[in-house]
C-alpha positions as CSV (number, residue, x, y, z in Angstrom):
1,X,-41.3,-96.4,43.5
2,X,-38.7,-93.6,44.2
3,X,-39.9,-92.2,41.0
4,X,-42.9,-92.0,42.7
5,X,-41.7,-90.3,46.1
6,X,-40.0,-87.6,44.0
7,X,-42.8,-87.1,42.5
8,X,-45.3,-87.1,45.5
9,X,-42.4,-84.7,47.3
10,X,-41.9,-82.2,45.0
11,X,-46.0,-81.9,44.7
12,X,-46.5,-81.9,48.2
13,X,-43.7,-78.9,48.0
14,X,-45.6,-77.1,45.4
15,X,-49.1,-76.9,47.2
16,X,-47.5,-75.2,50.3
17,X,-48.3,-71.2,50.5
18,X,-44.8,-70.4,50.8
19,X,-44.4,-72.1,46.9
20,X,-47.8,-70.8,46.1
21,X,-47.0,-67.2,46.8
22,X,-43.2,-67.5,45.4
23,X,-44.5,-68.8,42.3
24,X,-47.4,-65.8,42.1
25,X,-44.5,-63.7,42.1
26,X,-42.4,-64.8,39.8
27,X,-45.2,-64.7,37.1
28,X,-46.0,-61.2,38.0
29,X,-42.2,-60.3,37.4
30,X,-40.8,-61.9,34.9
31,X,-43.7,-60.8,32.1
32,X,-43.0,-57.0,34.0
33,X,-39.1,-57.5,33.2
34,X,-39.9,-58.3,29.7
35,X,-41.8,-55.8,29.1
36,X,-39.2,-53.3,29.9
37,X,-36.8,-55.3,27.8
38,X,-39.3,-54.2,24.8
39,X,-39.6,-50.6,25.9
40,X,-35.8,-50.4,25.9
41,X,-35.6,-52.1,22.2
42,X,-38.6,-49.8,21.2
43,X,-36.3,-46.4,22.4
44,X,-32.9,-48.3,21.2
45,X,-35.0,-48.1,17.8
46,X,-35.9,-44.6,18.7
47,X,-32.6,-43.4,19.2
48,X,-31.3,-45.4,16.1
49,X,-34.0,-43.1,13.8
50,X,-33.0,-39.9,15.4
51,X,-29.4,-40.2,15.0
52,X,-30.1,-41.3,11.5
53,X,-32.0,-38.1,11.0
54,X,-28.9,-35.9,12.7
55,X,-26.4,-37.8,10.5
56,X,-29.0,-37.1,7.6
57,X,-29.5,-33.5,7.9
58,X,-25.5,-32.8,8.9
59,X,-24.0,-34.3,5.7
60,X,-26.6,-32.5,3.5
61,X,-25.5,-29.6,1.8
62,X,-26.3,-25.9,3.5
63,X,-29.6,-24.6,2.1
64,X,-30.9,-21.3,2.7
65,X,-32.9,-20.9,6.1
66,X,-35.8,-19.3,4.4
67,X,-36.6,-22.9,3.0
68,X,-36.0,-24.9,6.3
69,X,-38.2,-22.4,8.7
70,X,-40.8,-19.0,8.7
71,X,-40.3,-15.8,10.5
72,X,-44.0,-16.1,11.1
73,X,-43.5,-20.0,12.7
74,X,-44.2,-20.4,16.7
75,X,-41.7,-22.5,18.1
76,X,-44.3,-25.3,18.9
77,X,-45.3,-26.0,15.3
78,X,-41.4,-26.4,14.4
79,X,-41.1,-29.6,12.7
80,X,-38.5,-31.5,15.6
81,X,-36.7,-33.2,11.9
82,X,-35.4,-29.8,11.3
83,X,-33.5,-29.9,13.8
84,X,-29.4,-30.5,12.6
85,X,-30.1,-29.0,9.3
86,X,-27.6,-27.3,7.8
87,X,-28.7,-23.9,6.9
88,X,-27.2,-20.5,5.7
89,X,-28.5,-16.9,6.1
90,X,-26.9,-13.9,5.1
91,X,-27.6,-10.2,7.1
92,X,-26.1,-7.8,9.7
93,X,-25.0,-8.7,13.5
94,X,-26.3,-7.0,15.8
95,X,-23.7,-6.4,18.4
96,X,-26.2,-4.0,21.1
97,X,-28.5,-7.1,20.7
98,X,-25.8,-9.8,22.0
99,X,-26.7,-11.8,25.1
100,X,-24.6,-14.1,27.1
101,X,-26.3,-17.8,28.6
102,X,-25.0,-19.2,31.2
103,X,-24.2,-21.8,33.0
104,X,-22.5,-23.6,29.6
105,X,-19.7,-25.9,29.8
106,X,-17.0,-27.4,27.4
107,X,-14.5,-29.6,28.0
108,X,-15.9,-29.5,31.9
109,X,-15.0,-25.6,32.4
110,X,-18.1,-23.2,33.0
111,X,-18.8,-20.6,30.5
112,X,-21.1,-19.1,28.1
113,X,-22.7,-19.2,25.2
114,X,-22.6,-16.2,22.8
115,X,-25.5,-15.6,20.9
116,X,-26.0,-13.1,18.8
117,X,-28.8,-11.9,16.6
118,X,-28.6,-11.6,12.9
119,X,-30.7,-9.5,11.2
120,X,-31.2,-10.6,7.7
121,X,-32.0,-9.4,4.6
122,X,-35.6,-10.3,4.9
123,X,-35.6,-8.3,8.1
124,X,-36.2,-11.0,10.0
125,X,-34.1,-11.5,13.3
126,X,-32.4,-15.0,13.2
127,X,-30.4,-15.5,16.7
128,X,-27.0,-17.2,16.0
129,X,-24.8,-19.4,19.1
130,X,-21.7,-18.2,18.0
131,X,-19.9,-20.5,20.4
132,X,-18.8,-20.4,23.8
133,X,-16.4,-18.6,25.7
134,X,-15.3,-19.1,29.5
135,X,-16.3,-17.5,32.4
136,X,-15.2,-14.7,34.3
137,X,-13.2,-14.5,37.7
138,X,-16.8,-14.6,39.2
139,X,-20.7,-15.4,38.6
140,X,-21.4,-11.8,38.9
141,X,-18.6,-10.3,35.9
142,X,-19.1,-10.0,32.1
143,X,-15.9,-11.5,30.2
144,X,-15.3,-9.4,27.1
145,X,-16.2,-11.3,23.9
146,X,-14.6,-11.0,21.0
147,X,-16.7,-9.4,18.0
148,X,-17.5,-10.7,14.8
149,X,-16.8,-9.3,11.5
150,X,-18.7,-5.7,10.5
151,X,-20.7,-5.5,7.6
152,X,-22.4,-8.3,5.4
153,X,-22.4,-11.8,7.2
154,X,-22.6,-15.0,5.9
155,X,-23.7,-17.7,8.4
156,X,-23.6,-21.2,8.1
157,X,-24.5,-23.6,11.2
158,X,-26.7,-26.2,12.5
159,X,-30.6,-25.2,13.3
160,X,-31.0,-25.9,16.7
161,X,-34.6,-25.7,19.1
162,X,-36.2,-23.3,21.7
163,X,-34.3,-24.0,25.2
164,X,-37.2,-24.2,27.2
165,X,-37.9,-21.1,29.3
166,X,-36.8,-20.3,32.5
167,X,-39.1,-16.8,33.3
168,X,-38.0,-13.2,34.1
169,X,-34.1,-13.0,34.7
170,X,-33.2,-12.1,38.1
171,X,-32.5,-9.1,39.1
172,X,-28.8,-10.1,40.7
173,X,-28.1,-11.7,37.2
174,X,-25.7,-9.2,35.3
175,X,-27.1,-7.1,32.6
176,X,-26.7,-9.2,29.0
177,X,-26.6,-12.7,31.1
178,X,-29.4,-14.5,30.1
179,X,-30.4,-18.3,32.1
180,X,-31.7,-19.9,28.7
181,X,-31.6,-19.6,24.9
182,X,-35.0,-19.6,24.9
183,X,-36.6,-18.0,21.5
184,X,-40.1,-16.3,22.6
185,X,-37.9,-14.7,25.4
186,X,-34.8,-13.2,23.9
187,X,-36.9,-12.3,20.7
188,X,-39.3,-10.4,23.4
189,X,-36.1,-9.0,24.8
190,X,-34.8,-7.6,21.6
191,X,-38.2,-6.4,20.5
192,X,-38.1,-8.2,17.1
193,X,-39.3,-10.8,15.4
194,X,-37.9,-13.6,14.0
195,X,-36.9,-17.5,13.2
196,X,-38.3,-20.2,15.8
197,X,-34.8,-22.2,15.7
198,X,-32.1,-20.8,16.6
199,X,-28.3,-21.3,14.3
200,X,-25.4,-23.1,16.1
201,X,-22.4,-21.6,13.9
202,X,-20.2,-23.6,11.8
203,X,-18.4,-21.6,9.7
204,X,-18.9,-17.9,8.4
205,X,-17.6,-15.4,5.7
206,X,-15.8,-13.5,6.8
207,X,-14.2,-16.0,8.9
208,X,-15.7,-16.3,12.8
209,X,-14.4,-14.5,15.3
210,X,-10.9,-16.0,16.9
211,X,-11.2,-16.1,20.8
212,X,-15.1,-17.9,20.6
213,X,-15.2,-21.9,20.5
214,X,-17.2,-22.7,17.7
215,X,-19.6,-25.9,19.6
216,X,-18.8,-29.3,18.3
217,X,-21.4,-31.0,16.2
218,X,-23.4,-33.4,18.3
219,X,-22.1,-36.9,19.8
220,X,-23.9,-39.8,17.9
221,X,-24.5,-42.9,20.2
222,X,-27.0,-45.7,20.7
223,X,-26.8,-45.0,23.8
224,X,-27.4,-47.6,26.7
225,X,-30.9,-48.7,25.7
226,X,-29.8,-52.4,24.2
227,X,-27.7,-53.1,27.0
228,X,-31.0,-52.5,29.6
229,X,-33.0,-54.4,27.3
230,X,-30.2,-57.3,27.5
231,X,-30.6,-56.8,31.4
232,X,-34.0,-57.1,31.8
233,X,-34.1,-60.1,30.0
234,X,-31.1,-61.4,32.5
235,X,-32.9,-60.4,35.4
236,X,-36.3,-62.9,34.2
237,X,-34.2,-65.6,33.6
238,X,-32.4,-65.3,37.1
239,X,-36.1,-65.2,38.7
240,X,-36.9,-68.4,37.2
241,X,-33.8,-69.9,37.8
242,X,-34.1,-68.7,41.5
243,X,-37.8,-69.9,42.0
244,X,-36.7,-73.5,40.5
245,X,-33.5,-74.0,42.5
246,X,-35.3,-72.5,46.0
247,X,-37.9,-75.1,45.0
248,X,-35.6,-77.8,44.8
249,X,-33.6,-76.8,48.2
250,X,-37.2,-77.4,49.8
251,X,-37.8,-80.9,48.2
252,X,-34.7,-81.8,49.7
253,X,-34.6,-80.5,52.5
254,X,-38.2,-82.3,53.2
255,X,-36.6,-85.3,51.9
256,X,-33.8,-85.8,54.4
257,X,-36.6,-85.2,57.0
258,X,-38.5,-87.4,56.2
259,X,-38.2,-91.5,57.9
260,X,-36.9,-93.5,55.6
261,X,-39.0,-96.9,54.2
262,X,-37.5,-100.4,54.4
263,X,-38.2,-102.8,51.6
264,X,-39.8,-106.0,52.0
265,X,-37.3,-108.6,52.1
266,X,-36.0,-106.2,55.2
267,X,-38.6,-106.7,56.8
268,X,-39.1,-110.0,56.2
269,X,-35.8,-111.1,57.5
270,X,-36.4,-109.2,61.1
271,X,-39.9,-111.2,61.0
272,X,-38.1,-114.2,60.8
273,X,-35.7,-113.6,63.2
């Protein structure tokens, strides 16, 4: 008979519109929460293939840039696999062609990046990072960047993508300083044509110039995308757990209100007496 008071109490509970609507809610959310736990596993996988490809196209030997991209390319056709290749070309610097981006850290100070165009032996401008160096005194000064070797270069470094573009340079922005490395623009700048990728130096003959930071290859992480997914899988099982144990606190709660029933022998005995 108790069994049977549980029972009725706990469905009496559920039919109220306060259960009714918690209930509604929890079966709108939980089936939300894990579907975002999928869509982190899907960009966990994601970011698993990409670093793959990076690790891929790092470790493979240098091969000559003429076989990884086209002069005659537009930077939206540029196969995004490329990207972490290791390439080499051989030309010329051009040192009146050098431009300065700004607004580049390492190791948290401010600084540049020095890139500077190579034209090589196909005639083709290719524009090389060279590395960074810091800033000057103030956001308006140059700092003086150490050149690289004259004559015949040999480049090896990583291909790198378009920065998107950031329009016309201000006019309080110093002559050379450019906000983006952004390949339509600087080629435009320079007047030339040339590659659709740009090459983040490695390693040079003759040897890089001392006094530019040659950039560090790229950090290779997961990222956080498996411990969201892991989350949003916690957070479902906490909304069911929460929508059972509020459900219970009300079956109680109604319980202790309610008067309780005295057996038959009880009331037999007060009968008699």
């Amino acid at each position: 008979m108790t069994s049977g008071r549980n029972v009725a109490g706990v469905w009496r509970v559920l039919r109220t519109r306060q259960a009714i609507g918690l209930i509604a809610f929890v079966i709108i959310i939980v089936p939300t929460f894990l579907l975002l736990s999928r869509w982190q596993l899907h960009r966990w996988d994601e970011r698993k293939a990409y670093n793959a490809e990076i690790e891929s196209g790092i470790a493979a030997a240098p091969t000559p840039i003429d076989r990884v991209l086209s002069p005659s390319q537009s930077i939206d056709v540029v196969n995004p696999e490329v990207e972490y290749r290791v390439v080499t070309a051989v030309g010329r610097y051009d040192l009146a062609g050098q431009l300065l981006v700004r607004r580049k850290s390492f190791d948290t100070v401010n600084g540049f990046w020095v890139v500077t165009p190579l034209t090589t032996d196909s005639g083709s401008t290719l524009l090389v990072n060279r590395g960074w160096v810091p800033a000057g005194k103030d956001a308006s000064s140059t700092p003086d960047v150490p050149a690289p070797a004259p004559g015949i270069t040999t480049v090896t470094g990583r291909v790198r993508l378009s920065e998107d573009s950031q329009g016309p340079t201000p006019s309080d922005i110093p002559t050379g300083q450019v906000r983006a490395l952004a390949i339509p623009d600087l080629l435009a700048q320079l007047g030339t044509r040339g590659f659709p990728a740009y090459v983040e130096l490695t390693d040079s003959t003759p040897a890089p110039a001392s006094g530019v930071t040659l950039l560090p290859a790229p950090e290779i992480t997961d990222g956080p995308h498996l411990s969201y997914a892991i989350q949003w899988i916690f957070f479902a099982l906490m909304a069911i757990g929460g929508l059972i144990y509020l459900l219970r606190l009300e079956v109680i709660r109604r319980r202790s209100t309610e008067i309780p029933e005295h057996d038959d022998t009880q009331m037999g005995d007060h009968a008699a007496s």
